[in-house]
Backbone bond lengths (Angstrom), bond angles and torsions (degrees), N, CA, C in turn:
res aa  C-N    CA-C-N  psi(-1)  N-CA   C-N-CA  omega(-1)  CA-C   N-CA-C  phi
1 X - - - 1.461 - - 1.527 109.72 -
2 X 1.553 109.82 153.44 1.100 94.42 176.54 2.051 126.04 -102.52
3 X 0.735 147.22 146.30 1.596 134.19 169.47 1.705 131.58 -47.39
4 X 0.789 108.33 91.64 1.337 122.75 171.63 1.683 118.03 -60.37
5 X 1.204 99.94 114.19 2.148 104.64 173.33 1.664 85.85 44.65
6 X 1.256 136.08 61.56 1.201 113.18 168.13 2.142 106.97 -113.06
7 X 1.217 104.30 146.95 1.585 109.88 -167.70 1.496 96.66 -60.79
8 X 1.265 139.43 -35.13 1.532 119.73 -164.17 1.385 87.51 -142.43
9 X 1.770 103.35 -173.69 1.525 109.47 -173.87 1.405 100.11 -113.35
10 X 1.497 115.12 168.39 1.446 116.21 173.33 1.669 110.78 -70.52
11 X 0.868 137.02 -21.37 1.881 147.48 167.94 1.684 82.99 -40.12
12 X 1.832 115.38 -75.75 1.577 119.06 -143.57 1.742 112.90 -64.12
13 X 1.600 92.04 -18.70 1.685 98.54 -166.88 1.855 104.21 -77.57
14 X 1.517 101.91 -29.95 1.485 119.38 -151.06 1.516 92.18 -80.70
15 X 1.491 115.81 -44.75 1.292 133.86 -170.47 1.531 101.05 -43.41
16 X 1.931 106.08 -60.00 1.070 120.16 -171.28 1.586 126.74 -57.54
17 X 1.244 90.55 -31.52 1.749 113.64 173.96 1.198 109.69 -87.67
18 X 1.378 130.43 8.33 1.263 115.30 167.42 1.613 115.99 60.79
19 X 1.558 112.89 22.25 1.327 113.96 165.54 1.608 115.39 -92.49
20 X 1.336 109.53 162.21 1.422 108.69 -167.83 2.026 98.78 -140.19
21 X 0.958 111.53 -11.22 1.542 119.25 162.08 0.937 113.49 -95.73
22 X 1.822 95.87 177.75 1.601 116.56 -159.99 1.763 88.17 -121.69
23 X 1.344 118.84 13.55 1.824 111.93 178.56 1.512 100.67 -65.12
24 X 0.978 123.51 2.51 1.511 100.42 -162.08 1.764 109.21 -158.87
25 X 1.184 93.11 18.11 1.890 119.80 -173.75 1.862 99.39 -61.60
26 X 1.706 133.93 -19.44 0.853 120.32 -149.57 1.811 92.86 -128.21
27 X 0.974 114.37 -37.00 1.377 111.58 165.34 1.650 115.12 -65.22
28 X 1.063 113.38 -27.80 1.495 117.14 -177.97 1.485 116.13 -79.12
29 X 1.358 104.33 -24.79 1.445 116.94 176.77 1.503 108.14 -77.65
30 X 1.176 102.13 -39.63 1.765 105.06 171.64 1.397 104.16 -47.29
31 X 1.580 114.70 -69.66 1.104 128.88 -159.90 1.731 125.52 -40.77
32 X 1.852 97.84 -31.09 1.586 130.24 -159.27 1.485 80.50 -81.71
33 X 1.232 133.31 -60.50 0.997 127.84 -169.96 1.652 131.38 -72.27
34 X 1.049 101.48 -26.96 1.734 112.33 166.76 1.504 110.01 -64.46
35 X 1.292 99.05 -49.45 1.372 103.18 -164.41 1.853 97.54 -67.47
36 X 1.246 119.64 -42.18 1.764 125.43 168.75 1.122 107.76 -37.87
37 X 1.514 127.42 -44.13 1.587 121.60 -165.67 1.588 93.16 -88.52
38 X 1.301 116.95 -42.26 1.601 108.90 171.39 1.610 117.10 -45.94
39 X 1.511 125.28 -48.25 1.112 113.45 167.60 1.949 126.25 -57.45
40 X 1.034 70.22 -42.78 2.072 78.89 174.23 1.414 92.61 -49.60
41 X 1.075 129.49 -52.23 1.834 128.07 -138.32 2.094 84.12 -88.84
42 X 1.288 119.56 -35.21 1.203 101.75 -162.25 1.822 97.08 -81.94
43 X 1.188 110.73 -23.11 1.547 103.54 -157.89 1.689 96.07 -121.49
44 X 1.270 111.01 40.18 1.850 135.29 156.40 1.512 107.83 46.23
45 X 1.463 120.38 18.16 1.654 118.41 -175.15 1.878 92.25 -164.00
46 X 1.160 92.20 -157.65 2.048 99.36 -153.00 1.917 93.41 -156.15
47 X 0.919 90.76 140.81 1.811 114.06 -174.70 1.354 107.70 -101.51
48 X 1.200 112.52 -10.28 1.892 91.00 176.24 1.606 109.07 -93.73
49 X 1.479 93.65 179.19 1.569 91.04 160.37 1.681 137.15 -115.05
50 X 1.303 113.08 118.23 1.354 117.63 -144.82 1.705 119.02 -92.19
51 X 1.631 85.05 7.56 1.769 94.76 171.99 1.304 93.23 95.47
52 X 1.200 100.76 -173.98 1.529 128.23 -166.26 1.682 104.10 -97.28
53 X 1.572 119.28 119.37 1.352 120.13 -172.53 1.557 114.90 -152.04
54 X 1.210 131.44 154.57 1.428 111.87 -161.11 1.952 102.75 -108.65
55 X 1.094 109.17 127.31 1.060 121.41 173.56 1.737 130.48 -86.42
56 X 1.423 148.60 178.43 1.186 153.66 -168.10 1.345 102.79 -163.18
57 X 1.755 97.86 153.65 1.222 122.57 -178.98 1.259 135.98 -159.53
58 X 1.040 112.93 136.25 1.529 109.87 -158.96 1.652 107.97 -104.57
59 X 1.596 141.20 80.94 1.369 153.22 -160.73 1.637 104.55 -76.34
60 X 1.607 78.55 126.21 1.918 118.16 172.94 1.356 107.89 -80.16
61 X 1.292 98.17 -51.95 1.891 107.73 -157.04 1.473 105.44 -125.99
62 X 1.354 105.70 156.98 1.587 97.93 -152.02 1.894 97.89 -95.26
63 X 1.062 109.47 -17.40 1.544 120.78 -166.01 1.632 102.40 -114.06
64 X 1.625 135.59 -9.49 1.601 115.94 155.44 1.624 95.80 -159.99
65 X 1.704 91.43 157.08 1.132 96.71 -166.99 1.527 101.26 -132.35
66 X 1.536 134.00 137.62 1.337 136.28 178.50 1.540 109.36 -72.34
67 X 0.845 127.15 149.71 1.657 142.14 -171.77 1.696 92.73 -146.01
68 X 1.689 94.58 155.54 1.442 118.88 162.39 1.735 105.25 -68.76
69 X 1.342 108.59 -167.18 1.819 106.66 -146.52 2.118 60.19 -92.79
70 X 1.291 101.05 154.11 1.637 125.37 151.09 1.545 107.98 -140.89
71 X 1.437 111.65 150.56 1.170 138.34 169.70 1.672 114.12 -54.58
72 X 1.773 98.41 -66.53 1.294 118.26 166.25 1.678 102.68 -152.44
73 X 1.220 106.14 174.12 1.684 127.90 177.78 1.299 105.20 -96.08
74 X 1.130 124.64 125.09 2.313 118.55 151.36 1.619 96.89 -110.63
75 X 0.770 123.03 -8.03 1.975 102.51 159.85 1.380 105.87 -175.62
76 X 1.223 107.10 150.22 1.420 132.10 178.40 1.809 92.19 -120.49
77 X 1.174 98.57 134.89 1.753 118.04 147.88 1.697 114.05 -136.38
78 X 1.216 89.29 177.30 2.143 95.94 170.59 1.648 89.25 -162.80
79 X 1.229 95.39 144.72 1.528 140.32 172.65 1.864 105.93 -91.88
80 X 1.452 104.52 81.85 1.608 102.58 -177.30 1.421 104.01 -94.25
81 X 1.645 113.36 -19.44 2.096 98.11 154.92 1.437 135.81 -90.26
82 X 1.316 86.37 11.90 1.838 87.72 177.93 1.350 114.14 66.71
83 X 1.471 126.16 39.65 1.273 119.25 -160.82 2.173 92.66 -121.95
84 X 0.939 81.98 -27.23 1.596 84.80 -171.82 1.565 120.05 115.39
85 X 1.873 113.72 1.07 1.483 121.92 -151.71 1.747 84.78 -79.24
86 X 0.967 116.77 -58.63 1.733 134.92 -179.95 1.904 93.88 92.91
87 X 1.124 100.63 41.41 1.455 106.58 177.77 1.572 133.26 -52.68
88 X 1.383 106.70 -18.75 1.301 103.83 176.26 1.966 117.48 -108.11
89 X 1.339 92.87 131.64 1.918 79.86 -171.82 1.658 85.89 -120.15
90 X 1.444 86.55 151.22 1.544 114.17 162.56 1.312 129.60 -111.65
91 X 1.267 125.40 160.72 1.268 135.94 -121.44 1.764 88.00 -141.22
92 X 1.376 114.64 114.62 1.639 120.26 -174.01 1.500 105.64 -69.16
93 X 1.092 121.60 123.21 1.418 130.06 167.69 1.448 110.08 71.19
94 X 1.442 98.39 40.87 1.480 111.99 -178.96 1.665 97.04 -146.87
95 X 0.985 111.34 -48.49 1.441 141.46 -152.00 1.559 102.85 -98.93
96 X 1.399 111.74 -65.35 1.037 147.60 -144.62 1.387 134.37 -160.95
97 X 1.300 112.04 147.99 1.507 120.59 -157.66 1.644 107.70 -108.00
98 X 0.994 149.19 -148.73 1.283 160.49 85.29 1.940 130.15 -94.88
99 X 0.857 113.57 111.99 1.687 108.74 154.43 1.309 132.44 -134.06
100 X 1.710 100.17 162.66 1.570 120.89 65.86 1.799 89.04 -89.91
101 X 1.460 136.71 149.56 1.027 137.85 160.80 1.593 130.90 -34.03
102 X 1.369 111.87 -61.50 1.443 125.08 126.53 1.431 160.56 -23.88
103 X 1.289 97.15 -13.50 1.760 107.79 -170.44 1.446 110.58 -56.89
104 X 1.704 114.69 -42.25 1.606 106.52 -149.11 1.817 94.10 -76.43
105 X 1.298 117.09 -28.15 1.578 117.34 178.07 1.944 109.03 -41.69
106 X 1.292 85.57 -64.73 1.832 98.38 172.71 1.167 129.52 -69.81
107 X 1.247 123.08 7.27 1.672 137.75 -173.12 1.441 98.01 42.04
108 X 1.429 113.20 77.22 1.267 130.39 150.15 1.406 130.12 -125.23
109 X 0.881 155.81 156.49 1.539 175.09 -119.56 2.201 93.70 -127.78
110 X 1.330 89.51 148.60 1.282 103.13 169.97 1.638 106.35 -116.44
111 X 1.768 111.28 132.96 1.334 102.68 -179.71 1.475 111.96 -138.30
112 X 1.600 109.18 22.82 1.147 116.19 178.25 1.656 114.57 -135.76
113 X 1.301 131.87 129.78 1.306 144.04 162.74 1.415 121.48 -92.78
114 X 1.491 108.88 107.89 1.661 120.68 -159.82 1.934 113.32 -98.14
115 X 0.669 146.31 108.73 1.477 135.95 -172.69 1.668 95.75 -72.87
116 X 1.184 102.96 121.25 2.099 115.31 161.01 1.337 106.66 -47.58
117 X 1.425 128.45 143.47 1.480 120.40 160.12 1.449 95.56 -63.50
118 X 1.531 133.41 -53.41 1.107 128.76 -167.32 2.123 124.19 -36.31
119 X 1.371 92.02 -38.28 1.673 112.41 -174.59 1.413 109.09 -68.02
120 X 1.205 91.62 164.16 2.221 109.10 -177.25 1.333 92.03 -87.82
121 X 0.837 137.64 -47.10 1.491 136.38 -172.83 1.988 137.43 -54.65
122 X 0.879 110.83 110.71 1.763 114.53 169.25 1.700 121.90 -93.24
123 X 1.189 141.99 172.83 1.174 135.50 171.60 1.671 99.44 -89.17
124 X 1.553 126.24 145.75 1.322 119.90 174.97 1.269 93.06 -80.06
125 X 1.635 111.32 131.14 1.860 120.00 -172.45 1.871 108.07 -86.75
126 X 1.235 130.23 100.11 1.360 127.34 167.03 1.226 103.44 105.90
127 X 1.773 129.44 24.69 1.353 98.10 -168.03 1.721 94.03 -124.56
128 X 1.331 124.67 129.59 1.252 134.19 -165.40 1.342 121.40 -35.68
129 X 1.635 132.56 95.98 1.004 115.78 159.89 1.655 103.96 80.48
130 X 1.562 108.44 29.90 1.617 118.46 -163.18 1.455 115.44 -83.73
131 X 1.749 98.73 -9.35 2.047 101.20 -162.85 1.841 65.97 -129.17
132 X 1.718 85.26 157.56 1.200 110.51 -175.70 1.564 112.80 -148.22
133 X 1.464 115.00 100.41 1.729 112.94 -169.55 1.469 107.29 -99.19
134 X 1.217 116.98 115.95 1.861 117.43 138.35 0.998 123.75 -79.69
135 X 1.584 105.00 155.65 1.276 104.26 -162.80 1.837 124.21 174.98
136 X 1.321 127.06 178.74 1.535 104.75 148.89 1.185 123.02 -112.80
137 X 1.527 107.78 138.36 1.781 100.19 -175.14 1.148 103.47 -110.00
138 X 1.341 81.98 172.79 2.124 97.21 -171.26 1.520 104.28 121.29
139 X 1.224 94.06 -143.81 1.513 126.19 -172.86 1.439 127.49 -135.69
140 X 1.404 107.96 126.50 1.721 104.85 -170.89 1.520 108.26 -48.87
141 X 1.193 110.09 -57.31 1.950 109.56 177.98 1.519 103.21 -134.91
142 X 1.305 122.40 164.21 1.103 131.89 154.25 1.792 111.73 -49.99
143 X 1.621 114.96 131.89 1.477 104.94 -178.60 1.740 84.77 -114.71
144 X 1.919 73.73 164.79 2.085 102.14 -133.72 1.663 93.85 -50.52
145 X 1.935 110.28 -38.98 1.349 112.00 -157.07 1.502 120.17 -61.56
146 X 2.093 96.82 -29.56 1.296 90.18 174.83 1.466 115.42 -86.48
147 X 1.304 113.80 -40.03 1.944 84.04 155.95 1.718 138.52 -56.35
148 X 1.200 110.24 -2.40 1.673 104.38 169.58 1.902 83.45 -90.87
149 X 0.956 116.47 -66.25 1.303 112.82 -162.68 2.100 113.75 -32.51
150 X 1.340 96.13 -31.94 1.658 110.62 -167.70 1.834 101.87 -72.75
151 X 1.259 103.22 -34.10 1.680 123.53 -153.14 2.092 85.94 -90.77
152 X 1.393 112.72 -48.03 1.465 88.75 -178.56 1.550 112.89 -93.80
153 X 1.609 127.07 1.54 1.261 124.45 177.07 1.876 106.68 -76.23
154 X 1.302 99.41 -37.90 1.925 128.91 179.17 1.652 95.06 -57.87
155 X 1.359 119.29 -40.84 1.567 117.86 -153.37 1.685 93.04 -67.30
156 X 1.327 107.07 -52.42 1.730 137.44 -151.40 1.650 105.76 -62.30
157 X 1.872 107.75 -56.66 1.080 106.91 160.74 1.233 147.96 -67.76
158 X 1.301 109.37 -16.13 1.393 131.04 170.66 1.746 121.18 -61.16
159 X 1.564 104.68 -59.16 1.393 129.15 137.39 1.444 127.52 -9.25
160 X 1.851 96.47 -59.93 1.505 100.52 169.20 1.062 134.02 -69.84
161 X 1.044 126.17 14.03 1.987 140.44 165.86 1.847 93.26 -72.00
162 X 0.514 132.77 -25.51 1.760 132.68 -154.44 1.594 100.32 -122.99
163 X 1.368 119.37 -8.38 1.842 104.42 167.32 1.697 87.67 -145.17
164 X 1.473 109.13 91.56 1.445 136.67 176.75 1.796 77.59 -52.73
165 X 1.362 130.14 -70.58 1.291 141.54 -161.05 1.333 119.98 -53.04
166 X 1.290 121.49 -6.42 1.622 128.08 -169.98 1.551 106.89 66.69
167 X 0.933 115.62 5.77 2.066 124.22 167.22 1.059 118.98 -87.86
168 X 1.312 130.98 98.08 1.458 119.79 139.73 1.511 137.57 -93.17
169 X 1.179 112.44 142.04 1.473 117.17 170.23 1.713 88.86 132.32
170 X 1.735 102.61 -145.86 1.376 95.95 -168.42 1.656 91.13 -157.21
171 X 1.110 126.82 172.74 1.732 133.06 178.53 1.810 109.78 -62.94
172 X 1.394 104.77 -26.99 1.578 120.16 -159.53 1.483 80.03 -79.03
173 X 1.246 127.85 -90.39 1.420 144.45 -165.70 1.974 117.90 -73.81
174 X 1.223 107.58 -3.47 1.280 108.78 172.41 1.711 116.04 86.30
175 X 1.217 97.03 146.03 1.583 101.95 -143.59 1.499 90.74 -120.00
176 X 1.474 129.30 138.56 1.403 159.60 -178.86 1.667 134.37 -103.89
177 X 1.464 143.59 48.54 1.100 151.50 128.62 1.974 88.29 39.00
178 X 1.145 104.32 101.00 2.049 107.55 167.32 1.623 90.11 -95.85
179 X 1.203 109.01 118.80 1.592 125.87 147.29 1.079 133.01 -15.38
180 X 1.270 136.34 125.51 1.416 116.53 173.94 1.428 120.42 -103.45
181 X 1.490 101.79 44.11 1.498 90.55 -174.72 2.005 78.39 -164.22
182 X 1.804 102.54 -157.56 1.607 97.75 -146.50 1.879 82.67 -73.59
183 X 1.668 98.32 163.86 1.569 92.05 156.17 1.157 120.12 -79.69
184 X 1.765 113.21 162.66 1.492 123.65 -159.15 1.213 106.77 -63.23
185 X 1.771 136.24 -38.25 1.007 168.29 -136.51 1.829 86.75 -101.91
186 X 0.996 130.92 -50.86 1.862 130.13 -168.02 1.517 83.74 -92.07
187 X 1.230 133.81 -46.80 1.776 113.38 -178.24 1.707 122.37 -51.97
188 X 1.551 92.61 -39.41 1.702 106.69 172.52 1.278 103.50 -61.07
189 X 1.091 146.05 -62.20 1.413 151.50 -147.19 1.574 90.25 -76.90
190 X 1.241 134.08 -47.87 1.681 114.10 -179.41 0.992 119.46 -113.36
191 X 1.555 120.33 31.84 1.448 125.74 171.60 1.280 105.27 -42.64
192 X 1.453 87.40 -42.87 1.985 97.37 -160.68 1.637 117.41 -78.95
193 X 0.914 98.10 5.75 1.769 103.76 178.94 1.675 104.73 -123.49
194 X 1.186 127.20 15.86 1.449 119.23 175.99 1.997 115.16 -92.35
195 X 0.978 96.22 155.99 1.671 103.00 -176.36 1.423 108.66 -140.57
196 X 1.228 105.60 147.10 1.493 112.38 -151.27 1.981 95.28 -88.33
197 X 1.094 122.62 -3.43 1.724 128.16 159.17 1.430 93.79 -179.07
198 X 1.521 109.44 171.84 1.189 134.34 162.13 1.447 121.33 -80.92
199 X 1.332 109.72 135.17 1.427 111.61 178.31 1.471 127.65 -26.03
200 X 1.339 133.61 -178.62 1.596 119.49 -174.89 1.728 104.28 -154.11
């Protein structure tokens, strides 16, 4: 099979494991990938890039609005009669901003839509699903931590085929309790990329 949106490849995990066959090239690929959606699920958003897809929003504030992570924007409109026409479009760097201002320098994601004082435009405030973004979502690349983080969470579970018991080691050399949850070492590495929900 092949890996889907997965943070690393089966080569980096195998490398790490000191495997040198292909017996086990297809379970591991599973694994790369479970464990990928496990990272998504712990750190409330997703690192790949998922193409170009149209998003909705429901506006608080009349001058910025939070968005899910995008790559970049190709149009913004808002629906200020509530009708569904989405009649009014804005105009990038006329209209409208994106931030953090900075992101694409740092290979980061943009998750905010800012209105210019300069622009005609406001967000329609309370009206269902009133702004409407295209765009690409995701993430410009996978960042490095969450692929180390993917490659030693992948190592651990993989591993766990061979201690049904959550034990490793042995009485001679001393015996190890496997976690049932991420290792401490993959929580550190994406502390810094977690969000307390996804946009709405």
């Amino acid at each position: 099979m092949a890996i889907t949106n997965g943070y690393t490849t089966g080569s980096a995990v195998k490398s790490a494991l000191g495997i040198i066959d292909a017996n086990s090239d297809t379970e591991l690929e599973l694994v790369i990938e479970s464990v990928s959606r496990l990272i998504d699920d712990y750190c409330g958003r997703f690192f790949y890039n998922a193409g170009t897809v149209t998003a909705y929003y429901t506006a608080k504030e009349y001058l910025s609005q939070p968005i899910d992570d995008f790559v970049s924007v190709s149009a913004l409109t808002t629906d200020g009669d509530a009708n569904g026409s989405y009649s009014t479009t804005w105009t990038a760097n006329t209209d409208y901003a994106l931030a953090p201002f900075n992101a694409s320098t740092i290979g980061r994601p943009y998750n905010e839509v800012v209105a210019l004082t300069e622009g005609a435009n406001t967000f329609p405030i309370e009206i269902v699903k009133g702004v409407k973004v295209v765009g690409v979502r995701g993430w410009p690349s996978v960042p490095k931590p969450v692929e180390m983080a993917t490659i030693i969470q992948s190592g651990r579970i993989f591993n766990r085929r061979n201690t049904p018991f959550g034990i490793a080691g042995s009485p001679e050399v001393g015996q190890m309790r496997l976690l049932a949850r991420l290792d401490p070492d993959v929580e550190q590495m994406l502390r810094a990329y977690r969000v307390a929900a996804q946009a709405v």
